[in-house]
Each structure stands twice: as C-alpha cells, then as structure tokens.
KEKE-3310 file (N, C-alpha, C; in steps of 0.2 Angstrom, whole numbers, plus 5000, padded with zeros to 4 digits):
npx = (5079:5072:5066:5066:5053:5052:5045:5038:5036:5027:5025:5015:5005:5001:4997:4986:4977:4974:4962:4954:4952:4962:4973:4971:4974:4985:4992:4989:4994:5008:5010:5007:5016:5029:5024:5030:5042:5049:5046:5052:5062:5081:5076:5069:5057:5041:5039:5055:5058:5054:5059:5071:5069:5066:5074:5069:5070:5071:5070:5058:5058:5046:5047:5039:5044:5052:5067:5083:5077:5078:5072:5076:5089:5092:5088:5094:5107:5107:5107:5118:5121:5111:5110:5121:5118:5105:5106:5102:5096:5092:5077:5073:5058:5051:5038:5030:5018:5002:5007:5014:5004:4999:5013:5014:5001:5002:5010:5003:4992:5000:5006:5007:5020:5035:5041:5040:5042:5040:5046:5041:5034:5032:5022:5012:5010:5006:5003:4992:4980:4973:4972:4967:4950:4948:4958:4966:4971:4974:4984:4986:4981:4983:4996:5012:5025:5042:5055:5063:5073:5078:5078:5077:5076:5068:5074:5076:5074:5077:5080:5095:5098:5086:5083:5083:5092:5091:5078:5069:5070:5066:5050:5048:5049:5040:5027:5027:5025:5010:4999:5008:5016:5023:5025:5035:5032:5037:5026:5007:5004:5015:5030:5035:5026:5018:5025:5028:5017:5014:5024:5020:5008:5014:5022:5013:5011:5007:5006:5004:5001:5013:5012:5023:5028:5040:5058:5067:5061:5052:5066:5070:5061:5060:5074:5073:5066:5054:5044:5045:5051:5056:5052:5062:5069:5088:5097:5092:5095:5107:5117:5110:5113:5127:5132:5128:5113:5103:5100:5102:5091:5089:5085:5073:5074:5074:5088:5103:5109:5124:5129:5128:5133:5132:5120:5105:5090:5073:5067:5075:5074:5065:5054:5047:5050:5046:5046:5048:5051:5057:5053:5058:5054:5053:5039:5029:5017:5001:4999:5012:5022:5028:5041:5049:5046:5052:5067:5071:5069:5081:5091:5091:5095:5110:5113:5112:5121:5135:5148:5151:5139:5133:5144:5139:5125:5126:5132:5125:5116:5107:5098:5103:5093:5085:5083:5069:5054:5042:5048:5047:5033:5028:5034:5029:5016:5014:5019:5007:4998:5003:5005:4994:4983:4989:4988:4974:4972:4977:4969:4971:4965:4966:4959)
npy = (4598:4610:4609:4620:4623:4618:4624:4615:4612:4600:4600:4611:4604:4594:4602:4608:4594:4593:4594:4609:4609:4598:4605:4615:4613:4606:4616:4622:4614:4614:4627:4625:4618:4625:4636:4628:4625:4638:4638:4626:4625:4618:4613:4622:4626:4635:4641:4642:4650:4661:4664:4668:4679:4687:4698:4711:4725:4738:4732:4733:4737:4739:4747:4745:4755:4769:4776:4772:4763:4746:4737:4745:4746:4732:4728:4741:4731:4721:4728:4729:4716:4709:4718:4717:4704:4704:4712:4724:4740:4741:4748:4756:4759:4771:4765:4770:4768:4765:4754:4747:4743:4750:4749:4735:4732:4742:4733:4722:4724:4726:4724:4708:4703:4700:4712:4722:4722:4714:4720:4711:4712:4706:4711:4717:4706:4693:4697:4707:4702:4700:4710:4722:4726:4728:4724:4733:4722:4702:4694:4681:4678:4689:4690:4682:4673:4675:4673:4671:4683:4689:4686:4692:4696:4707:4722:4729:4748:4762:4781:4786:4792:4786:4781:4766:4751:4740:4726:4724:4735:4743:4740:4742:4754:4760:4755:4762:4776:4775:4780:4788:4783:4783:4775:4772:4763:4756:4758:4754:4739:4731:4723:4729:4735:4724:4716:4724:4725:4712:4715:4723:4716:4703:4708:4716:4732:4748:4758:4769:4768:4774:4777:4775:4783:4772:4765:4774:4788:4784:4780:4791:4799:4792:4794:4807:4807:4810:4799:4785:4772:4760:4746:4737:4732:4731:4738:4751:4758:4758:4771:4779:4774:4770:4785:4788:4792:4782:4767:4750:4735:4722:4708:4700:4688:4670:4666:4673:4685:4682:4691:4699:4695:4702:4707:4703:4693:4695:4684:4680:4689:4689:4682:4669:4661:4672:4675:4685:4687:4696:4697:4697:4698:4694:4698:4694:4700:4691:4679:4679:4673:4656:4654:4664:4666:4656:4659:4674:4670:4662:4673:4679:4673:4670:4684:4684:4678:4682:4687:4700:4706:4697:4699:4712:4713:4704:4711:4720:4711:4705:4689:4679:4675:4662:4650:4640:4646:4637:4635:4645:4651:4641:4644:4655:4652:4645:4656:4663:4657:4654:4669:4673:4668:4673:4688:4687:4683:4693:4704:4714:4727:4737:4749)
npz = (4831:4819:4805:4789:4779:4762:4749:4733:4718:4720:4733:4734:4724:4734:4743:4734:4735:4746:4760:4765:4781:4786:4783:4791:4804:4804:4801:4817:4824:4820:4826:4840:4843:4841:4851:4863:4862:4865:4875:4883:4875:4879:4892:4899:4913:4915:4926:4932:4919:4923:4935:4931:4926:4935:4947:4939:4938:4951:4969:4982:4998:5013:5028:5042:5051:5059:5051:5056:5066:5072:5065:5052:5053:5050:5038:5030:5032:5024:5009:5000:4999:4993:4981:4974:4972:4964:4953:4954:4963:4980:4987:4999:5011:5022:5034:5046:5060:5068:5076:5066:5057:5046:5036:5035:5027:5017:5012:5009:5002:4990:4971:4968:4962:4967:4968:4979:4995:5012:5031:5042:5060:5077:5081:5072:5065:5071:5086:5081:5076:5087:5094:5090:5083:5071:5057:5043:5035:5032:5041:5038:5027:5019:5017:5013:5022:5019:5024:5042:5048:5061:5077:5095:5113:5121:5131:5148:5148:5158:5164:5165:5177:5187:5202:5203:5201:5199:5196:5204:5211:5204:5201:5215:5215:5207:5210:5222:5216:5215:5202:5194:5186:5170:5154:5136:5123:5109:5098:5097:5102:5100:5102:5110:5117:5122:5131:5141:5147:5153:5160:5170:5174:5180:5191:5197:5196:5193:5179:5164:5146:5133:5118:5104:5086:5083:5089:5090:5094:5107:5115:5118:5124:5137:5139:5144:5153:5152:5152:5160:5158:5148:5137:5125:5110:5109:5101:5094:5108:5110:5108:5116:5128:5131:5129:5143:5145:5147:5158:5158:5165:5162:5153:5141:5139:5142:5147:5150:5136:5126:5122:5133:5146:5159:5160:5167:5168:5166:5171:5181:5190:5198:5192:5186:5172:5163:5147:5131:5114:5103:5086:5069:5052:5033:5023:5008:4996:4995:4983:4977:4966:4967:4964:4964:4977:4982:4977:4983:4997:4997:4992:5002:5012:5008:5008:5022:5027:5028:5033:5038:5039:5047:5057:5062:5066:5078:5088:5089:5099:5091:5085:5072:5060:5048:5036:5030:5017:5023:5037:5043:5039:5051:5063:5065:5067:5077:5086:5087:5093:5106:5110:5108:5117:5128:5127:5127:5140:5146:5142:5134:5122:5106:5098)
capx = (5080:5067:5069:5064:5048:5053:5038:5040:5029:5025:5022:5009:5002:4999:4993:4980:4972:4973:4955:4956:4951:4966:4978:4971:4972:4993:4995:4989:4999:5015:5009:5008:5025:5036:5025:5033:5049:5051:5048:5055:5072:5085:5073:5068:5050:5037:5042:5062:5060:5051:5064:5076:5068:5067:5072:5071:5069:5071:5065:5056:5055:5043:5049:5033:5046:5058:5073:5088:5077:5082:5071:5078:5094:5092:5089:5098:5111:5110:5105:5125:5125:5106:5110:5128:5116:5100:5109:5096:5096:5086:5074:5070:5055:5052:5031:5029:5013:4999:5007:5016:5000:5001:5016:5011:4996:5006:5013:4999:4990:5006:5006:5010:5027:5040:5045:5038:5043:5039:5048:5035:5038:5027:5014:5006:5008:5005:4998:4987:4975:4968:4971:4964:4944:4949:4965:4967:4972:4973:4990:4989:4978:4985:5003:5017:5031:5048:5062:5063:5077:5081:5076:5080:5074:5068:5079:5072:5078:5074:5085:5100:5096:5082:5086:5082:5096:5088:5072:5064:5071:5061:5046:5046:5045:5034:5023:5027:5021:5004:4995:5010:5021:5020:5030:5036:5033:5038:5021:5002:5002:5022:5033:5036:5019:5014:5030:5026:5009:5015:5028:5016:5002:5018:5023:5008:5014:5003:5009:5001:5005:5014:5014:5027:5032:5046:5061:5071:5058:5051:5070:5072:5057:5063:5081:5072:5062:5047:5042:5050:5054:5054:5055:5062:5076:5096:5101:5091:5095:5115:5117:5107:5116:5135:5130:5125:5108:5099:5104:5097:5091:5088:5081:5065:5075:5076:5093:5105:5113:5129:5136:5128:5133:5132:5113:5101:5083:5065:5065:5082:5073:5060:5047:5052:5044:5045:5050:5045:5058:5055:5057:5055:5056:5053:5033:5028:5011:4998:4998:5018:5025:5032:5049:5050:5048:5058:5074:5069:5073:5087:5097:5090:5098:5115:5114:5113:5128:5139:5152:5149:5133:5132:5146:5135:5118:5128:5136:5118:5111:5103:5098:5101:5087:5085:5079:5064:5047:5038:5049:5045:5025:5030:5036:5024:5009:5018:5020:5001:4996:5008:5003:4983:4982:4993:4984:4966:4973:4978:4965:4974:4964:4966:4951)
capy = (4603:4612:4610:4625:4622:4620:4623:4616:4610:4594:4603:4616:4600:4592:4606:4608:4591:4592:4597:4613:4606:4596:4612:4623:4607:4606:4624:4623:4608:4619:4634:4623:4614:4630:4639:4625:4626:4642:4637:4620:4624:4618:4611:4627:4625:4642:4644:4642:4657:4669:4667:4669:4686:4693:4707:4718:4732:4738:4730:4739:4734:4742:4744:4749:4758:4776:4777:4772:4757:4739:4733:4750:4744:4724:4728:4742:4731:4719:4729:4729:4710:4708:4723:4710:4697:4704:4719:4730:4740:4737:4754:4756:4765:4769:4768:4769:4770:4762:4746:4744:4738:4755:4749:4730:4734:4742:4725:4716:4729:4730:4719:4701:4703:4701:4721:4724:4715:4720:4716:4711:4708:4702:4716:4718:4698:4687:4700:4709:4697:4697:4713:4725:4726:4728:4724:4734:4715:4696:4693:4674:4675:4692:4690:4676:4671:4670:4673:4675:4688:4688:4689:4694:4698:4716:4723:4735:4752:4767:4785:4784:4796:4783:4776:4759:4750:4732:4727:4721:4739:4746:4737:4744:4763:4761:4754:4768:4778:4775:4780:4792:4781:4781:4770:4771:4761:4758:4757:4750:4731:4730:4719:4734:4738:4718:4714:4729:4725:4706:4715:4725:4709:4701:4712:4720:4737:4752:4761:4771:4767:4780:4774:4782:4776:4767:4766:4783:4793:4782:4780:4799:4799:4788:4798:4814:4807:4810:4794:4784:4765:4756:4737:4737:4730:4734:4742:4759:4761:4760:4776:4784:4769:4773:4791:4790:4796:4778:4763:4744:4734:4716:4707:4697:4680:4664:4666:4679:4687:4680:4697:4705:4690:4703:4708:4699:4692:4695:4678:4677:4694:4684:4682:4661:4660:4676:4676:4689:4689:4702:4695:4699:4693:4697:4695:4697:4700:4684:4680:4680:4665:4654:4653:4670:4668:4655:4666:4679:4667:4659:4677:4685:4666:4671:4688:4683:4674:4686:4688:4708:4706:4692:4703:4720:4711:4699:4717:4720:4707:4699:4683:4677:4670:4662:4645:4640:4650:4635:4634:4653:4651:4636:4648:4661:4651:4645:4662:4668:4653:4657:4676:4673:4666:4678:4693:4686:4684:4701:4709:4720:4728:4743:4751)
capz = (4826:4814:4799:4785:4776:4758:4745:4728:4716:4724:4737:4731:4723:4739:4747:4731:4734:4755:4764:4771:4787:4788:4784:4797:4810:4803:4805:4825:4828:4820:4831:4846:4843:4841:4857:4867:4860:4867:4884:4884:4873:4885:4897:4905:4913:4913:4934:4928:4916:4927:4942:4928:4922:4941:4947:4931:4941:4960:4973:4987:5008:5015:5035:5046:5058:5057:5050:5063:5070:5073:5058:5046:5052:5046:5029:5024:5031:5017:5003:4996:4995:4987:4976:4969:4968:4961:4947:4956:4969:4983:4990:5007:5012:5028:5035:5054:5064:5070:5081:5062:5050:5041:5032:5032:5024:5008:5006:5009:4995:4983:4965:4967:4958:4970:4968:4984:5000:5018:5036:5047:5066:5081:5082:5065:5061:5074:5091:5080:5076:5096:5098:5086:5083:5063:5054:5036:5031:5034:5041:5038:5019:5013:5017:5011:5024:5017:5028:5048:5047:5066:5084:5102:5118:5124:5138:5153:5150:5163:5164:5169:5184:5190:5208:5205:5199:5196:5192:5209:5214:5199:5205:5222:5216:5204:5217:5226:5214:5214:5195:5190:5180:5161:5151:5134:5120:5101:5094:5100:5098:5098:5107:5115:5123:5126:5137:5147:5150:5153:5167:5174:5177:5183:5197:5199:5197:5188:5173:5159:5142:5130:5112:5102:5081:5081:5095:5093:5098:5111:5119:5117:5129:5140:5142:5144:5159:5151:5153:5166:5158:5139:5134:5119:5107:5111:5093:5095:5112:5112:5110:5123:5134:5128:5132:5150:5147:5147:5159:5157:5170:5161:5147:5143:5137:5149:5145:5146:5131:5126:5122:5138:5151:5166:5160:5171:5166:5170:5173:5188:5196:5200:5188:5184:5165:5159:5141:5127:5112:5099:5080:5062:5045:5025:5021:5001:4996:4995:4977:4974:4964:4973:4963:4967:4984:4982:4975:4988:5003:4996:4992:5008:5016:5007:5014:5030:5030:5025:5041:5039:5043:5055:5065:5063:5070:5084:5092:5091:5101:5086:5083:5066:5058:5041:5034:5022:5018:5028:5043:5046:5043:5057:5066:5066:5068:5084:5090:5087:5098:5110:5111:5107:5123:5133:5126:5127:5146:5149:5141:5129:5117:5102:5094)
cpx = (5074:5069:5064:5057:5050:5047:5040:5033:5026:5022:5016:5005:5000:4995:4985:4974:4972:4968:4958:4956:4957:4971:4978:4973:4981:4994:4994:4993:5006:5016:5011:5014:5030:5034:5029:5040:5053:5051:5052:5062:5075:5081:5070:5060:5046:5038:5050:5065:5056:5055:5069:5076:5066:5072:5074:5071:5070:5065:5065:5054:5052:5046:5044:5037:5051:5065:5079:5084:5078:5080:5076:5086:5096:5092:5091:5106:5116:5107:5110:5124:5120:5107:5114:5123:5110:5103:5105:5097:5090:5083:5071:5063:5052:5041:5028:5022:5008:5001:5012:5012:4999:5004:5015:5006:4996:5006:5009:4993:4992:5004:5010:5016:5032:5046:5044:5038:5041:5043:5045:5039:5030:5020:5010:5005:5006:5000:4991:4980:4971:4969:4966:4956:4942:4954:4964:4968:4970:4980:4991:4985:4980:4992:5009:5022:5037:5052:5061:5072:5081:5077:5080:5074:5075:5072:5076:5076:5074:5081:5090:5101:5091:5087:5086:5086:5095:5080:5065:5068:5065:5055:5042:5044:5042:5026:5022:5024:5013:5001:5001:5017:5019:5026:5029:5034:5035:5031:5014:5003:5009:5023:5034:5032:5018:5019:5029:5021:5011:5019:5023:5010:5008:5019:5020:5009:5007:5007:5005:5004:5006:5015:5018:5028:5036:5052:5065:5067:5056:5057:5070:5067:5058:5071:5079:5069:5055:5043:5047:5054:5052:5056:5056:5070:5083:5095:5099:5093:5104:5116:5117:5112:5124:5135:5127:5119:5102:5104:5098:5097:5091:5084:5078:5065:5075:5082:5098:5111:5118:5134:5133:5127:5131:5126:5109:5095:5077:5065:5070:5076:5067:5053:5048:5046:5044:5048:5047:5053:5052:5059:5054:5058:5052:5047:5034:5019:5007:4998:5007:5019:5029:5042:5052:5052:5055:5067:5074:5074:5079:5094:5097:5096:5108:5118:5116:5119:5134:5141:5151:5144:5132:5135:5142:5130:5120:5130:5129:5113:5109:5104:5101:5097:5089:5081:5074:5059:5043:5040:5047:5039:5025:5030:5032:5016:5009:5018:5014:4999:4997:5005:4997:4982:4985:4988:4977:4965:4972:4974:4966:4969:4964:4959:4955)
cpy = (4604:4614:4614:4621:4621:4618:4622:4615:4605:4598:4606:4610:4595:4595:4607:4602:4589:4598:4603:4613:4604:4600:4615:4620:4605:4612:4624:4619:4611:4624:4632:4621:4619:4635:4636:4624:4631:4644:4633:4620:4624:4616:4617:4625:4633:4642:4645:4651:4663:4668:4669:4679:4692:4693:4708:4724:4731:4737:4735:4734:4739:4740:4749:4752:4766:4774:4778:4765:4751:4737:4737:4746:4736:4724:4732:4739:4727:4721:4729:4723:4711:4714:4718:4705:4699:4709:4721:4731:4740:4746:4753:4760:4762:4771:4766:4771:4764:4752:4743:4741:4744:4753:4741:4729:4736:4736:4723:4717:4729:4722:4713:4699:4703:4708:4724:4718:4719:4716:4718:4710:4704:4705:4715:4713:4695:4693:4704:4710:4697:4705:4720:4721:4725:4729:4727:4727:4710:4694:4685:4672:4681:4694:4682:4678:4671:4670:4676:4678:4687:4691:4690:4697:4706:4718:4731:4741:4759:4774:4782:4786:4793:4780:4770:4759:4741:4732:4728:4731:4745:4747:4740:4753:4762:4759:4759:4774:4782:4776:4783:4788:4782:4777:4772:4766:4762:4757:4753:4742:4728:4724:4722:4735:4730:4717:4718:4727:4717:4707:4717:4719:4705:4703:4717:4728:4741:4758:4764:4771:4773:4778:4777:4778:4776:4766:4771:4788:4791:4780:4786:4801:4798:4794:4803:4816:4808:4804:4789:4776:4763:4749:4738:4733:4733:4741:4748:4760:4761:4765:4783:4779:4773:4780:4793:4791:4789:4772:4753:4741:4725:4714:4701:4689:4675:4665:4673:4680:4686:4686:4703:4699:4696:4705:4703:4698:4693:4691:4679:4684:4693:4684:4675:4661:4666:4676:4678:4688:4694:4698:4697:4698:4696:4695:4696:4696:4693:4683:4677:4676:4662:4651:4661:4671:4664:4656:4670:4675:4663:4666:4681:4679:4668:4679:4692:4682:4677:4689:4696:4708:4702:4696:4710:4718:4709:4704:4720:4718:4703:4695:4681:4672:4666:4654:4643:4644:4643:4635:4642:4654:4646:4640:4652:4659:4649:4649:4665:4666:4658:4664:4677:4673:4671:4685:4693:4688:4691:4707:4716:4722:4737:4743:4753)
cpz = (4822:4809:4793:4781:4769:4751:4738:4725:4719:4726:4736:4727:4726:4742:4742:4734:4742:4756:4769:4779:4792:4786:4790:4804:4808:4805:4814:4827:4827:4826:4838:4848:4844:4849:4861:4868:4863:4872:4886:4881:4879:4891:4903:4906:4913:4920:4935:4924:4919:4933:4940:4927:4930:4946:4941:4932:4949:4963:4978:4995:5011:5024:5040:5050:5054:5055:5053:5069:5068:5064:5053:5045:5049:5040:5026:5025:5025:5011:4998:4994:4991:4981:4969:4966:4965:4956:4949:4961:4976:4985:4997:5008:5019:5031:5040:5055:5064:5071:5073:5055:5048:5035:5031:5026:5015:5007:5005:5001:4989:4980:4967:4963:4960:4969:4975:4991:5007:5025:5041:5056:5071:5082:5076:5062:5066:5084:5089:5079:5080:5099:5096:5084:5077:5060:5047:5032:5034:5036:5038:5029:5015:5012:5016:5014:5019:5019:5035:5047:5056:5072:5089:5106:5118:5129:5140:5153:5156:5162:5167:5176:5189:5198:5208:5201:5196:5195:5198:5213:5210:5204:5209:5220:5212:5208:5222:5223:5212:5204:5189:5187:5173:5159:5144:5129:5110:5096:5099:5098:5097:5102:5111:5121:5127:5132:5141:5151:5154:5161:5171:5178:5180:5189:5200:5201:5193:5184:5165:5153:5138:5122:5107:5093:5081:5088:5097:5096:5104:5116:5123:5124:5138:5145:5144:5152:5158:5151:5156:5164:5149:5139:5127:5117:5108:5106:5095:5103:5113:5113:5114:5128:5133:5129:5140:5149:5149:5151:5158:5162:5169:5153:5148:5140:5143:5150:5146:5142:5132:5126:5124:5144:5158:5165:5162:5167:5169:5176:5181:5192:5199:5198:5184:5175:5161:5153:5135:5122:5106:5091:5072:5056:5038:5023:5011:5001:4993:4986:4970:4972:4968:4971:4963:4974:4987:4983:4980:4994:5001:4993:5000:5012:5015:5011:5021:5033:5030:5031:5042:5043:5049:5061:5068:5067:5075:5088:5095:5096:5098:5087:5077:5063:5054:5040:5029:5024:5022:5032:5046:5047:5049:5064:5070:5068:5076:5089:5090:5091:5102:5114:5113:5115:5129:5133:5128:5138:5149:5149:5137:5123:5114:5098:5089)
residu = (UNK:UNK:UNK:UNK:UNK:UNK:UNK:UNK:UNK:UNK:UNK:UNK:UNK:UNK:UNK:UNK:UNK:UNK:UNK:UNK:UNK:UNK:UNK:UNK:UNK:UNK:UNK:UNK:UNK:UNK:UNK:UNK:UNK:UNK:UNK:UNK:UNK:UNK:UNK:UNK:UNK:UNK:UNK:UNK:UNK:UNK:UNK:UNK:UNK:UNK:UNK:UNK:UNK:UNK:UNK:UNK:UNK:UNK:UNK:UNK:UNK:UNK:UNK:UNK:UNK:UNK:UNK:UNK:UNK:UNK:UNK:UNK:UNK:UNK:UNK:UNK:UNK:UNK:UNK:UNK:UNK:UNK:UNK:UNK:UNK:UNK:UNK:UNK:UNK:UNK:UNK:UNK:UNK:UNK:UNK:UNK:UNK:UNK:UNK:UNK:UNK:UNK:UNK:UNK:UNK:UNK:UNK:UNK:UNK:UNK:UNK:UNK:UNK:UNK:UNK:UNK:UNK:UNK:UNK:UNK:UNK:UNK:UNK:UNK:UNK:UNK:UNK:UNK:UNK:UNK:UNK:UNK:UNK:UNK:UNK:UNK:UNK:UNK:UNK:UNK:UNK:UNK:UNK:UNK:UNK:UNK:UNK:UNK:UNK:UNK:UNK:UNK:UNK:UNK:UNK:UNK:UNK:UNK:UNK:UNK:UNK:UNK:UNK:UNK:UNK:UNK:UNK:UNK:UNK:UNK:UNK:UNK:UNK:UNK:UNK:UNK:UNK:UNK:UNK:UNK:UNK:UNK:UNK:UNK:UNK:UNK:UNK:UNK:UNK:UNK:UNK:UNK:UNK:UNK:UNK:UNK:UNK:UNK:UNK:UNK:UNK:UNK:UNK:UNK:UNK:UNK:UNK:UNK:UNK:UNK:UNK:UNK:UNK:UNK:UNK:UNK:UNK:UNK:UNK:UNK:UNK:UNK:UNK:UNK:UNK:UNK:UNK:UNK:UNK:UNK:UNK:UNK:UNK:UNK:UNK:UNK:UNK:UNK:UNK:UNK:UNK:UNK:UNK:UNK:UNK:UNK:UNK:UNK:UNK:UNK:UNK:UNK:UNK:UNK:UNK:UNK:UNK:UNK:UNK:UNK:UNK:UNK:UNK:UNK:UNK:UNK:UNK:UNK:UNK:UNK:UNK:UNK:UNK:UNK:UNK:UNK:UNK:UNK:UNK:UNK:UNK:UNK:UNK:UNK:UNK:UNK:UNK:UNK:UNK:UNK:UNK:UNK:UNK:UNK:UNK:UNK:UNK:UNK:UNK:UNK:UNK:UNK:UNK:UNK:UNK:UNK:UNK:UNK:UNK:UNK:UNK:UNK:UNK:UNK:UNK:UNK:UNK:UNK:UNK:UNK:UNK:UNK:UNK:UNK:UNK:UNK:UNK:UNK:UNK:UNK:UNK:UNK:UNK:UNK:UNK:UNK:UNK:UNK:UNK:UNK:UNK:UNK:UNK:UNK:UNK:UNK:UNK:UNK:UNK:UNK:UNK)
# end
C-alpha cells in the first residue's frame, strides 16, 4: 500500500536541513517505485500487459491467392470464432500473383504489431528460395511461423471429356502428343507447378507450363480445355467436378484420402515415392512479440478445433493443422530441405 505523503512542519523542517542532492536522489527513488507499481500491481509483467492490450483494432490476413481459393476459404472460415475471441473483426484482403510473394511480401513489410498476419504456403516460403533469382524478402529472417493451418495432397484433374481415364492412360496421350500439351497451374513456384514438373520428370512426358493466379481461373482453364491437366488442391475444384466439367484421376499422397477411398495415387500408378502434399499456415512479420505471437497461435489453435470448421475443411480433404510456433518452423525447415534438393534436381528456375 502507498501511503499519502503528509507535510507538516516537521516536515518542512526536515526538508530545510536535507542536502539537495539527497532530495532529488529520494524523488527518483519515488518515481522509480510507483513506475513499477504500474506494471507489477497484481503481478502483471510488461509482456502480460501488452497480450492483454491486443487486438485493439482489426486484425488484417493478407491471402496471396483470389478470392474462392483453398487458402481464402481457411480463413474466412475462422474469422467468426477469432472475431468472439479477439472483440475485433478479422479483414481479409485478398493479394494474388507472382507464385504468392506479392502478398507475402506485404507481411513481411507490414508493422511488427500483430495487426497484420499472412497465410503462407509451400511456394513463396519454403520452394522459393531455390527458385527465384531474387525474392522481395527473407522468408526464414523476415517472416515469424505461428500456426500450420492445414495440408493435403494435390489430385490430377484433366476435362471431363479427356479420354484417358487414369493416370498411366493420361501418360500415354500426352506422349502422344508430342510438344502440344499445356498444363495449368495456380501460380509460378506453386505446389501447383512443382508436382507437375515432378510428374512430368516422372513419366517422362512433355508439357508446357501455363501459370494462372490462384486456383479458380486455372481450373476454369482447365474445364474449358484450354489447357489439358492441373495439380492442384480439391476445394476449388469441386465445383467444376460436381458439375461434369472436370474429372480427377489421383492424388499426390502415399496414401489415399480417407474421404476419397476410390481416388488412386501417383504413387499405386506406378510412380512408387511419389509424394507432394500442398500445405499452409499463419506467418507474422519478423519483429512481432512473441506473446503476441503467442496469443495468435493459441486462438488460431482454438479455432481450429471448432467441429464447424473441422467438418467444413475434412469435406475438403484438409488436413488439420495446428500446434506451437516452433513445431511449425520444424516443419518448414524440414520441407525446404526436402524441396531444395528436388528443385535443384529438376532444374526449375523463375526470373
């Protein structure tokens, strides 16, 4: 407790025959005392009351893809619960192109104050590095991991009106072919483009790449016939599928998807090893506190769990992610390895 200062004359006759020195050296010691007091009332520490004091405003996810694809749909699917649990709402803004570091780039640029967050995936965080000549950023010095959000395999779509009906039928016509395939993808530097490129050095077929931003217009492509095949994530392609216009041939897990048992894999069509999954998660800009980030991956954790969302993303195909901000940089440094060496392989390079 602080007890009031009370000045009588005593007082004021103390203070006469006390050395200014040792006044002005009592007053800093008060000043000091009552700063602390204002951090420390109730035990709170100075990282305690700034996880307290955010959000005080809306938060912003930057999603380097169109609005309608897989990532758009992971986060605006939890912005209800983070809104309950942050009194803020969350903003979406949507910033496609180039392979994805476009919209990375903002995060990586945006104010260290957990107002600005971004959902990275495999291309502009972990393949970009070996493939690009020069990245707007550092993905591993100017970006802070905090939540894997969720993965899955790609699945081989082609028109529906295509004659091959499996993958080793695929194969055989584009081999037949000769130069006049093109293929589809969701961006340069994607998971979209690399698993292509990964098939193609696989089965030795020839195919020219079409880079499109995001997955609705490069399905759209795709159904139209103007480009004859796409790797890419389920979610944007339902639609075309469930409408006749898009048919699937396999996907690019060891494994095949529990909630598509009769879709085959690369791997069974006899390619033994093939495995490309597609994954993404919530970066913050380098600099961010880390009880911010904290908070961040422990509400994004909560609204993961949220059986709404679990059923919406599982119907999906997703994975569900989640865990701590170190087992996700684990993760990711895991997957660059992994990748570096596949890429340097193949010889993939962006100017």
């Amino acid at each position: 407790m602080i007890h009031n200062l009370v000045v009588d004359n005593l007082s004021l006759e103390i203070l006469r025959r006390t050395p200014l020195k040792h006044i002005l050296l009592r007053r800093s010691l008060i000043q000091l005392t009552l700063g602390a007091a204002s951090v420390c009332v109730l035990g709170l520490s100075p990282s305690v009351v700034h996880a307290d004091t955010w959000p005080s405003k809306p938060v912003k996810v930057v999603v380097p893809a169109p609005a309608g694809s897989s990532l758009d749909v992971i986060v605006r699917g939890m912005a209800e619960t983070l809104r309950a649990r942050w009194g803020q709402p969350l903003v979406v803004e949507n910033k496609p192109g180039a392979g994805g570091t476009i919209g990375m780039d903002v995060v990586a640029k945006a104010s260290p104050d957990g107002y600005t967050l971004g959902i990275g995936f495999n291309g502009p965080i972990a393949f970009g590095p070996f493939m690009f000549k020069k990245m707007p950023y550092d993905p591993v010095k100017d970006l802070i991991p905090v939540i894997l959000t969720t993965s899955q395999p790609n699945v081989l779509a082609i028109p529906a009106n295509h004659p091959a009906n499996n993958v080793k039928e695929f194969v055989a016509w584009a081999k037949s072919q000769g130069d006049k395939v093109s293929y589809a993808s969701v961006g340069q530097g994607s998971s979209s483009h690399l698993s292509m490129e990964l098939l193609k050095a696989a089965a030795g077929f020839e195919a020219t790449h079409v880079p499109f931003n995001g997955s609705p217009p490069a399905a759209l492509s795709v159904a139209q016939n103007e480009t004859q095949a796409l790797l890419t994530v389920e979610p944007a392609l339902l639609s075309l599928v469930q409408g006749g216009r898009l048919k699937l041939l396999a996907s690019t897990s060891l494994q095949r998807l529990p909630a598509r048992p009769d879709l085959p894999t690369v791997a069974e069509a006899g390619y033994p090893g093939f495995d490309a999954l597609a994954w993404n998660g919530l970066f913050a800009p380098a600099g961010t506190p880390a009880d911010t980030i904290n908070r961040i991956n422990a509400d994004i954790n909560a609204a993961m769990a949220d059986p709404a969302f679990r059923q919406n993303m599982l119907k999906q195909g997703l994975i569900i992610g989640g865990g701590t901000p170190g087992s996700f940089k684990s993760f990711i440094e895991s997957e660059t390895r992994k990748w570096g060496v596949i890429i340097n392989k193949v010889g993939i390079k962006i100017d």
